[in-house]
N, CA and C of each residue as an Amber inpcrd file, in Angstrom:
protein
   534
 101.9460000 149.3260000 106.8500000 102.4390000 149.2610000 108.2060000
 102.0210000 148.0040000 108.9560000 100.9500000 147.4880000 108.5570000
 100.4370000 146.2680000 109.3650000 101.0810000 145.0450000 109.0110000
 102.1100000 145.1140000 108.0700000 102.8920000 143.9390000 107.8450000
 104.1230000 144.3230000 108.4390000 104.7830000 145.5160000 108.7370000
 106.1310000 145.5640000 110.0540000 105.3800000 145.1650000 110.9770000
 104.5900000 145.1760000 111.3520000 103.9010000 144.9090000 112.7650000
 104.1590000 143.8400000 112.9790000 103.3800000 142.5560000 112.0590000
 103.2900000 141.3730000 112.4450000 104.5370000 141.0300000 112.3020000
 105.6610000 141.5040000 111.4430000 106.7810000 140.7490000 111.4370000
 107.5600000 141.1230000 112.5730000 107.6900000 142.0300000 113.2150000
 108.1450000 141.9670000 114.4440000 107.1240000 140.9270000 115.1990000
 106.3600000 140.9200000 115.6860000 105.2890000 140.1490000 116.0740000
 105.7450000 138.5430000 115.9540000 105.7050000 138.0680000 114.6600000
 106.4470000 137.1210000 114.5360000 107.9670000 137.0960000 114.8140000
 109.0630000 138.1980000 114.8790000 110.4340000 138.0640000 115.2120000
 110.3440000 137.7190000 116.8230000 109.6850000 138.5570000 117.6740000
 109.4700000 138.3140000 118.9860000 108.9660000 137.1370000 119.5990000
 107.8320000 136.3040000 118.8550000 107.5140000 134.7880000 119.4730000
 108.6920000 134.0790000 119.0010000 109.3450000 134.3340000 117.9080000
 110.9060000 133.5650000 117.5660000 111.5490000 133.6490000 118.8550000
 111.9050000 134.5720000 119.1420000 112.6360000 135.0550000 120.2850000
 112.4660000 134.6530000 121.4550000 111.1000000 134.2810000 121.3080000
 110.4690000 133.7330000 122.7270000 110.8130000 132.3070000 122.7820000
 110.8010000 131.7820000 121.7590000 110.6700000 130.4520000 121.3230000
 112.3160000 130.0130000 121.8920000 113.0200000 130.5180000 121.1530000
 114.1200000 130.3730000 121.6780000 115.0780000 130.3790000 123.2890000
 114.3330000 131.9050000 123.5140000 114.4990000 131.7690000 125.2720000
 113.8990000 130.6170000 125.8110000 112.8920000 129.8500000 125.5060000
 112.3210000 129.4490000 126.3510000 113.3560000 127.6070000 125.8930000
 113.6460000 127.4740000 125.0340000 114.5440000 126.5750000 124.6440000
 115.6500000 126.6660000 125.8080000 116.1970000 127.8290000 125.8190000
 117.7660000 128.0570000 126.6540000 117.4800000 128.0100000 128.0400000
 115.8820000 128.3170000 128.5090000 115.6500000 128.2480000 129.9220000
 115.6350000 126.9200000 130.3370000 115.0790000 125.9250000 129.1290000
 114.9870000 124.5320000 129.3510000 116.6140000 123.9710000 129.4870000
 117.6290000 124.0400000 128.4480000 118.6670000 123.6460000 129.0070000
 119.6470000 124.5970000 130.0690000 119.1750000 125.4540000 130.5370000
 120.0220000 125.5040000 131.4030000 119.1750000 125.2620000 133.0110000
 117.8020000 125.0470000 132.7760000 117.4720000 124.1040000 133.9690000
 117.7470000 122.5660000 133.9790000 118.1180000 122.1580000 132.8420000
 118.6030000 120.8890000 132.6190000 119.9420000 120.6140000 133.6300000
 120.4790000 121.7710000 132.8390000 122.1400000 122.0370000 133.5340000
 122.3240000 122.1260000 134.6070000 121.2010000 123.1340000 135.4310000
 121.0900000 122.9830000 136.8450000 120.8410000 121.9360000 137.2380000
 120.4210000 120.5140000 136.6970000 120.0780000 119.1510000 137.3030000
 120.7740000 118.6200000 137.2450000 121.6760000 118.0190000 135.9500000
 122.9870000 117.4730000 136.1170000 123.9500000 118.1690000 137.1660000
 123.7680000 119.5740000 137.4360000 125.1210000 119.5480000 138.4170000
 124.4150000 119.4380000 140.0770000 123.0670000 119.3640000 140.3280000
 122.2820000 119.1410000 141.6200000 122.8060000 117.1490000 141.9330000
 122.8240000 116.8090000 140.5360000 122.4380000 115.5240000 140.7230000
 124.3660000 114.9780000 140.9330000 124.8870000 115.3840000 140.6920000
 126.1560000 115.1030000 140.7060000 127.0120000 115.4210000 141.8490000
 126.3250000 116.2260000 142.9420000 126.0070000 116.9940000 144.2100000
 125.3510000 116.2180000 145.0760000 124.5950000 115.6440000 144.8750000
 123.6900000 114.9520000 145.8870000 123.9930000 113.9850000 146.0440000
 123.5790000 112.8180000 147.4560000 124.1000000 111.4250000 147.4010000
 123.0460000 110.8660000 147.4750000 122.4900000 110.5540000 146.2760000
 121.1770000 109.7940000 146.4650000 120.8760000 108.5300000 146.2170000
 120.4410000 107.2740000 146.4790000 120.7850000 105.7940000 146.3890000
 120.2170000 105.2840000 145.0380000 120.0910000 104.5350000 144.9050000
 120.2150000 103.7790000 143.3350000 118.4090000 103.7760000 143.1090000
 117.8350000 103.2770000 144.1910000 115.9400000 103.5160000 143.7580000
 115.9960000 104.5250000 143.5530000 115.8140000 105.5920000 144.1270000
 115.5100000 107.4510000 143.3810000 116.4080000 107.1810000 142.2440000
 117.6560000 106.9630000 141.9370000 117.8930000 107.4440000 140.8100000
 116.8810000 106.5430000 139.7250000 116.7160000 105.1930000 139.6550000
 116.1060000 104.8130000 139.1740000 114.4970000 105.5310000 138.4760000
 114.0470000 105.8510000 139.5780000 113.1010000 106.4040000 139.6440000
 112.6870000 107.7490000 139.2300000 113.6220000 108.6440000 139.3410000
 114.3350000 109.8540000 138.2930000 113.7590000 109.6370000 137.4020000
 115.0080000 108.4550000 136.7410000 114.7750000 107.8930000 135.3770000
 113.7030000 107.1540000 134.5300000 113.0290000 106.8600000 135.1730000
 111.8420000 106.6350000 134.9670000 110.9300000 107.6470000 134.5240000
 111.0590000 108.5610000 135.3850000 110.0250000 110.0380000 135.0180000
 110.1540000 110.8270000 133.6830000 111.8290000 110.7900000 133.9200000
 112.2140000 111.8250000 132.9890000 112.1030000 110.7390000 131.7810000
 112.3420000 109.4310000 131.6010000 112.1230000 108.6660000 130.3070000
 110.1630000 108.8750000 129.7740000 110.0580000 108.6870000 130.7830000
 108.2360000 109.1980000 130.7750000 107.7460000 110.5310000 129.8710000
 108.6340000 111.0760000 130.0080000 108.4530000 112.8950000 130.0250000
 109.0340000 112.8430000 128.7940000 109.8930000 112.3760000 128.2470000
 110.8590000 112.4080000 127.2120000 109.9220000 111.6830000 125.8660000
 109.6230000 110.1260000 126.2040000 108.2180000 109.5010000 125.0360000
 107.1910000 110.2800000 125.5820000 106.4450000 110.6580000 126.2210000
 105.4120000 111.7070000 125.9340000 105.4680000 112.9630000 125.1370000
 107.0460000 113.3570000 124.6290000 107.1180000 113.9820000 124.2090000
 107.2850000 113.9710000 122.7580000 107.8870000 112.6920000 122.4880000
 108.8010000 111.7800000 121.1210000 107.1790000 111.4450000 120.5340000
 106.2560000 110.9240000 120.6660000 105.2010000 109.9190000 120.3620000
 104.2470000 110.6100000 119.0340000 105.5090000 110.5950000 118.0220000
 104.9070000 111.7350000 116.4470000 103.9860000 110.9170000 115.9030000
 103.9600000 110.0430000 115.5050000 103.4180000 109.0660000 114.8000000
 101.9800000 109.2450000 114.8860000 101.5480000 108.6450000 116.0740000
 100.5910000 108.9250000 117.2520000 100.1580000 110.0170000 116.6070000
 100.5590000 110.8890000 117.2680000 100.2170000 112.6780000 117.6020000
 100.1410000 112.9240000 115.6330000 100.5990000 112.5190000 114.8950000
 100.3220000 112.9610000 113.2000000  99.1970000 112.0730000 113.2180000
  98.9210000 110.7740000 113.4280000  97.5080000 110.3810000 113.1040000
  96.2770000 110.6130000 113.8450000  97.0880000 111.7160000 115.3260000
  95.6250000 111.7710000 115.7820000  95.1680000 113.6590000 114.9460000
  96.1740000 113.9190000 114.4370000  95.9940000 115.1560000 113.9660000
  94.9030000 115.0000000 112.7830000  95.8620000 114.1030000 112.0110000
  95.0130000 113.5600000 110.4910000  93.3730000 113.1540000 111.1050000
  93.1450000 112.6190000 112.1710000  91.6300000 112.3320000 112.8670000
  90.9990000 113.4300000 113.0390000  91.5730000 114.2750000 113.6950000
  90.9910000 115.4950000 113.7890000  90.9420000 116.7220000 112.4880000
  91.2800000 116.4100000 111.5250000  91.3350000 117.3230000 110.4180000
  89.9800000 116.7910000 109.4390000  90.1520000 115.6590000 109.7950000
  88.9670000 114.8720000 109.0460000  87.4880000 114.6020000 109.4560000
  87.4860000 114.9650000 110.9960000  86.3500000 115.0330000 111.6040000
  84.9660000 116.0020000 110.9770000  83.9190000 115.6060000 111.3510000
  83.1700000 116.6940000 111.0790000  82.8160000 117.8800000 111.7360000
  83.5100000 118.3370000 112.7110000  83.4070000 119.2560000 113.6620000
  83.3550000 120.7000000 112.8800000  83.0840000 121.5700000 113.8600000
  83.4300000 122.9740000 113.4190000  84.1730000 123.2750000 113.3950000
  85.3840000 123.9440000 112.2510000  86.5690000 124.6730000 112.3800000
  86.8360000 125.7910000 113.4700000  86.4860000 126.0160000 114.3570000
  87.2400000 126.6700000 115.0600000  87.2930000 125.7390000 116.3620000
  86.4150000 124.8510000 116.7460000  86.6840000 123.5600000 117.4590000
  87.6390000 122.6520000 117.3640000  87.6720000 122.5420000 115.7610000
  89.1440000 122.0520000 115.7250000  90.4060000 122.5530000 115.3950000
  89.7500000 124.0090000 115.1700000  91.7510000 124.7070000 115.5630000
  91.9860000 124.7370000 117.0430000  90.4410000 124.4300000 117.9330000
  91.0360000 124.9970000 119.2420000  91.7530000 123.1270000 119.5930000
  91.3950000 122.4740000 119.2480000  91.7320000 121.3460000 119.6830000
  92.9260000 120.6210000 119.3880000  93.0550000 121.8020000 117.9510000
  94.6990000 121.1360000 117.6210000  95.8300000 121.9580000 118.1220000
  95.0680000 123.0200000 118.5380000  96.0750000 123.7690000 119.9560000
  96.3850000 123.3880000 120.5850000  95.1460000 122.8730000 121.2720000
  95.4180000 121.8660000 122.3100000  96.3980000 120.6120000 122.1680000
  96.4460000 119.6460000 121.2550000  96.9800000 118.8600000 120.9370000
  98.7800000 119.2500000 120.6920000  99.0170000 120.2740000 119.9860000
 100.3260000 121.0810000 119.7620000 100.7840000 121.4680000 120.9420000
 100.2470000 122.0130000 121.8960000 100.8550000 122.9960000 123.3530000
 101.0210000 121.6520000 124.2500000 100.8900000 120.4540000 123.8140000
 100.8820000 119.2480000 125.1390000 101.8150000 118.4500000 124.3790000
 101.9560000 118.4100000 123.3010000 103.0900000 117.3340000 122.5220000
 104.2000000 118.1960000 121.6580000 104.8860000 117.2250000 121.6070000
 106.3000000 117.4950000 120.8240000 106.1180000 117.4200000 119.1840000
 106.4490000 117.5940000 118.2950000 106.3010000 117.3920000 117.1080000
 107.2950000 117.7050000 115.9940000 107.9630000 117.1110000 115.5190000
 109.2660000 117.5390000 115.1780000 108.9510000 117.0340000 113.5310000
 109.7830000 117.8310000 112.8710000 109.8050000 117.8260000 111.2310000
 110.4400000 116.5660000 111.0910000 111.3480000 115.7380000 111.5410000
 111.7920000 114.7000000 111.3540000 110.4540000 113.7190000 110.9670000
 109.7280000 113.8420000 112.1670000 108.6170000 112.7980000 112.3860000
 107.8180000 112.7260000 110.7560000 106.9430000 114.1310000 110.9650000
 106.5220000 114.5270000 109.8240000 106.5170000 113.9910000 108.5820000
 108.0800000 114.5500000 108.2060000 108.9130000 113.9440000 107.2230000
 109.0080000 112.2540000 106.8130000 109.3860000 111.6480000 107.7790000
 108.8490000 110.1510000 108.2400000 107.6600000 109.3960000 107.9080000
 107.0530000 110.0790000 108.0300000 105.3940000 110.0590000 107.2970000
 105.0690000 109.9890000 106.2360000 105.5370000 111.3760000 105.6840000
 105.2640000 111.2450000 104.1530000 106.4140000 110.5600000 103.1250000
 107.4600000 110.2300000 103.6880000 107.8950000 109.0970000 102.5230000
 107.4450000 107.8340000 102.9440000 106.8250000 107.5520000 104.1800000
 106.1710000 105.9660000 104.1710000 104.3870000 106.4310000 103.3900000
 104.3450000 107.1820000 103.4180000 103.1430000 107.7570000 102.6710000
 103.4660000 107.2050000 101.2610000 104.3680000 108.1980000 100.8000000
 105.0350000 108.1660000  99.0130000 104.9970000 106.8580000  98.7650000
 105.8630000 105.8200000  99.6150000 106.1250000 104.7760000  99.3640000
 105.2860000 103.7120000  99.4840000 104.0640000 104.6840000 100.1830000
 103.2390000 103.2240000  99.6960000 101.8460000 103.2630000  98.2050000
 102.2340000 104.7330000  98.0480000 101.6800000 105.1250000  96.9970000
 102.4940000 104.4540000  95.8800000 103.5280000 104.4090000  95.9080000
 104.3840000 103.9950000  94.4990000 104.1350000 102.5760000  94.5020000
 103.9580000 101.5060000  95.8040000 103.8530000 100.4000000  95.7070000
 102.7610000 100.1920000  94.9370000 101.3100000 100.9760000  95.8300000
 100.3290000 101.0200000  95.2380000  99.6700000 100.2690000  93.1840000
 100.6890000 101.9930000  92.2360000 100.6530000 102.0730000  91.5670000
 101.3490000 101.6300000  91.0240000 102.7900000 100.4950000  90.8590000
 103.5190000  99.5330000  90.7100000 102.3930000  98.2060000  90.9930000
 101.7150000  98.3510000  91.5070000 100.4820000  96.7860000  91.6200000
  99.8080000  96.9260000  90.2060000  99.3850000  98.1390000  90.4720000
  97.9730000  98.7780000  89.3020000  98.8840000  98.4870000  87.9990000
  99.5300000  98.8040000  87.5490000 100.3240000  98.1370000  86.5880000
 100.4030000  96.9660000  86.2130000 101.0960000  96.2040000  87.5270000
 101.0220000  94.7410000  87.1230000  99.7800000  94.2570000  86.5660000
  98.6650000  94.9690000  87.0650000  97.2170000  94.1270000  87.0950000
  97.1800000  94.6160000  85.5470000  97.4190000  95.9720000  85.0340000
  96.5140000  96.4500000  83.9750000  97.8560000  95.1940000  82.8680000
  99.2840000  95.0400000  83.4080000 100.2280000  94.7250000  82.2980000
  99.1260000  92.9100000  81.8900000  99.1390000  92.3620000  83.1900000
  98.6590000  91.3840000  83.1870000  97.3420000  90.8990000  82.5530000
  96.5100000  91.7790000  82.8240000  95.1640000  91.4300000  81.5350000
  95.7370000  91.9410000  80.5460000  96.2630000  92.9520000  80.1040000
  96.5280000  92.8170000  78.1970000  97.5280000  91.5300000  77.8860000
  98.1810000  90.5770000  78.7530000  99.2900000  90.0630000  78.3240000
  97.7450000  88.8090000  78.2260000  97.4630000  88.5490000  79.1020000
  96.2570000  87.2110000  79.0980000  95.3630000  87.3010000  77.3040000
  94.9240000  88.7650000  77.3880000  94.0140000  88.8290000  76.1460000
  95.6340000  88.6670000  75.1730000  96.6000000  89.6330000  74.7420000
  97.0450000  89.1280000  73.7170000  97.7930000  87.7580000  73.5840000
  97.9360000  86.9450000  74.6730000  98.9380000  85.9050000  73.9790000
  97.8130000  84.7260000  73.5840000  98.4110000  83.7640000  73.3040000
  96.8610000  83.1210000  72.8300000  97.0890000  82.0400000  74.0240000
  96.0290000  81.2680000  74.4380000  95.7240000  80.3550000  75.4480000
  95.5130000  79.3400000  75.2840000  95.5640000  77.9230000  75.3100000
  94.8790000  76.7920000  75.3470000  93.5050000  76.8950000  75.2200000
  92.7410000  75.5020000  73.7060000  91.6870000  75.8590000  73.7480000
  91.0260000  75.0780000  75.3570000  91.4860000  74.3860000  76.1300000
  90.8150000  74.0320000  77.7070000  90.4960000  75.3510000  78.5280000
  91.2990000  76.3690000  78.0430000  91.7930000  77.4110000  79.0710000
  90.9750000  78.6320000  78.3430000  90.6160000  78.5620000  77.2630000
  89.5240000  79.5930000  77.1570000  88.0870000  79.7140000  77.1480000
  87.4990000  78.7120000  78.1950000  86.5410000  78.4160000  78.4570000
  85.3720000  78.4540000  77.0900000  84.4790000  79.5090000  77.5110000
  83.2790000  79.6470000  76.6820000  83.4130000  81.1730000  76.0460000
  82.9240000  80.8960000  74.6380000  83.2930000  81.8600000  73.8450000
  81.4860000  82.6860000  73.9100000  81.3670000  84.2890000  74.3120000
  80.3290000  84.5220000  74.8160000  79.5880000  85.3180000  73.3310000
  80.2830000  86.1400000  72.2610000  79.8320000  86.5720000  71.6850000
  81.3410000  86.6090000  70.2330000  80.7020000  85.7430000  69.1570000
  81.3490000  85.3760000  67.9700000  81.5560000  86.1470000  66.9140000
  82.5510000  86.6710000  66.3590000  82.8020000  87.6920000  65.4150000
  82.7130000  86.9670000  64.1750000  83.6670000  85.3190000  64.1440000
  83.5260000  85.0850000  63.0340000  83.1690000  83.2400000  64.0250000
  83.4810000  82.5470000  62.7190000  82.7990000  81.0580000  63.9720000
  84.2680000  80.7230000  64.6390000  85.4380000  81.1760000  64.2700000
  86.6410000  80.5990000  65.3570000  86.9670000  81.8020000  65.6630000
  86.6180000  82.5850000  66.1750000  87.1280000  84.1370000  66.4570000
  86.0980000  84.8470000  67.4760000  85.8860000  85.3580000  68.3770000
  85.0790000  85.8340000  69.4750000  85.0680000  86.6720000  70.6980000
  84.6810000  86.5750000  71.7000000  85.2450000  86.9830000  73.2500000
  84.7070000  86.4590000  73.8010000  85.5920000  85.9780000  74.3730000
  85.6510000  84.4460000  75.5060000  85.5550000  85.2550000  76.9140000
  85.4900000  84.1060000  77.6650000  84.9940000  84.3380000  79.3260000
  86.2580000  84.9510000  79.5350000  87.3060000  84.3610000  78.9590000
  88.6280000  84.3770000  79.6780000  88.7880000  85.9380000  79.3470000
  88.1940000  86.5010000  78.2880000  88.8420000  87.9290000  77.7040000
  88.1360000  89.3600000  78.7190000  86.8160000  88.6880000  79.1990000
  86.2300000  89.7850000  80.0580000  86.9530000  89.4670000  81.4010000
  87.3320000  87.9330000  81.6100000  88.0040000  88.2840000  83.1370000
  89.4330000  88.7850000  83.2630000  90.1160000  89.1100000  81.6590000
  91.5830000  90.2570000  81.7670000  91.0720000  91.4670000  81.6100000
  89.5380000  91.8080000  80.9750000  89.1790000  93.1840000  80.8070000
  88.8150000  93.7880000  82.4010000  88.3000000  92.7700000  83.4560000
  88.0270000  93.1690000  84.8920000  89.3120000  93.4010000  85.5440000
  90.3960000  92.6100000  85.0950000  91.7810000  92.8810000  85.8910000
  92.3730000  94.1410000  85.5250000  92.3120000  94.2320000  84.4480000
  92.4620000  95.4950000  83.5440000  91.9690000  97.1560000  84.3900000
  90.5720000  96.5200000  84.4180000  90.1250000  97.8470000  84.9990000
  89.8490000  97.7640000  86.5770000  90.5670000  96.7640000  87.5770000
  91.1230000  96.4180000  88.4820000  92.3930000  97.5250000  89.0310000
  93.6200000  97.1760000  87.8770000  94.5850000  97.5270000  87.9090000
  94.4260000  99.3260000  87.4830000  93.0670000  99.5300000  86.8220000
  93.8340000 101.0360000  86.4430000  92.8650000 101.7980000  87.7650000
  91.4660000 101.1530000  88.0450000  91.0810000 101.4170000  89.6100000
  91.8520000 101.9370000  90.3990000  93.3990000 101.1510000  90.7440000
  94.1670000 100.8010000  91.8020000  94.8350000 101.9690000  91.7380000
  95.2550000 102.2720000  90.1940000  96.5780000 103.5060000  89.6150000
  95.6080000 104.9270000  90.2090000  94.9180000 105.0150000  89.2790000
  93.7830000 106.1700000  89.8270000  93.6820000 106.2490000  91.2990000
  92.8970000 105.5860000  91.8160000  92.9210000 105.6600000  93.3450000
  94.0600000 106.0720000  94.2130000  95.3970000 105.6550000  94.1340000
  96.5990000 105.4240000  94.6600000  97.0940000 106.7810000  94.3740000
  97.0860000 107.5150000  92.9280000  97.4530000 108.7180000  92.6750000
  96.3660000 109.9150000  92.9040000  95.4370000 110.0150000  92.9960000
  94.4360000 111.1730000  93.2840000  94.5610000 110.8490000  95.1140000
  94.7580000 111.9090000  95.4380000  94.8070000 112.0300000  97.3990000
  93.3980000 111.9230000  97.5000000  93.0000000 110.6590000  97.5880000
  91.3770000 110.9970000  98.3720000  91.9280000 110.4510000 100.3870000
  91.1450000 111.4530000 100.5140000  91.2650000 111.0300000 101.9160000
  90.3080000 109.6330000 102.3570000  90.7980000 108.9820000 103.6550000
  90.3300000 107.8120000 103.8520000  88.9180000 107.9670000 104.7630000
């Protein structure tokens, strides 16, 4: 029984949610036809417009309002300090799935760039160690297998790019938070 409950429970804040949507445009409605009624000079209207553009980006400003969320999720506070605060934060701003959404493919996309680098780096030291190099260009040979055969300076600085590039892949794909 305690799950009909809440789902009415939840059908009714739907409900609410919605009235309170229809109360907003049809006090809207009541303004367009006050304002279309009235003879009021060009500063007030200006000035109207001003407010209501005010009222409108205070309301739009997701970006913002998702990174101050992500601040507050990450804080060290007490969880119920910061559910009360992201109440707070939710009951004063607008927040729309668009925004959201917006986010996480500039998110995705910079993850894929990310790991499209880490690649290059890891493709790039194996291409340095296998192709062969100029003997000017392979500096000093540090430890000799045979007397023309070894690992050169040049081979530990593609083995650092190497593990540069797979650093980058790893990092970029595991969600660590910042």
């Amino acid at each position: 029984m305690p799950d009909k409950n809440k789902l009415t429970a939840d059908l009714q804040r739907f409900e609410q949610l919605n009235a309170k949507d229809e109360q907003l445009i049809q006090k809207l409605d009541e303004f367009m036809l006050l304002l279309e009624k009235s003879e009021i000079d060009s500063e007030n209207i200006k000035g109207m417009k001003i407010r209501v553009n005010k009222a409108l980006d205070q309301k739009l400003r997701g970006g913002e309002l998702i990174q101050e969320i992500k601040h507050l999720s990450l804080s060290g506070m007490e969880k119920m300090d910061q559910l009360d605060q992201l109440e707070q934060i939710l009951n004063t701003n607008y927040l729309d799935s668009r925004q959201v959404s917006k986010n996480k493919i500039s998110d995705g996309l910079g993850k894929i760039v990310r790991v499209l680098i880490g690649f290059l780096f890891i493709t790039l030291g194996f291409a340095m160690i296998i192709m062969p190099a100029p003997p000017y260009f392979e500096m000093f040979t540090i430890f000799h297998f045979t007397p023309d055969d070894g690992v050169t300076l040049m081979d530990l600085i593609s083995l650092i790019i190497i593990a540069m590039g797979t650093f980058i892949v790893i990092r970029s794909l595991l969600n660590q938070k910042k």
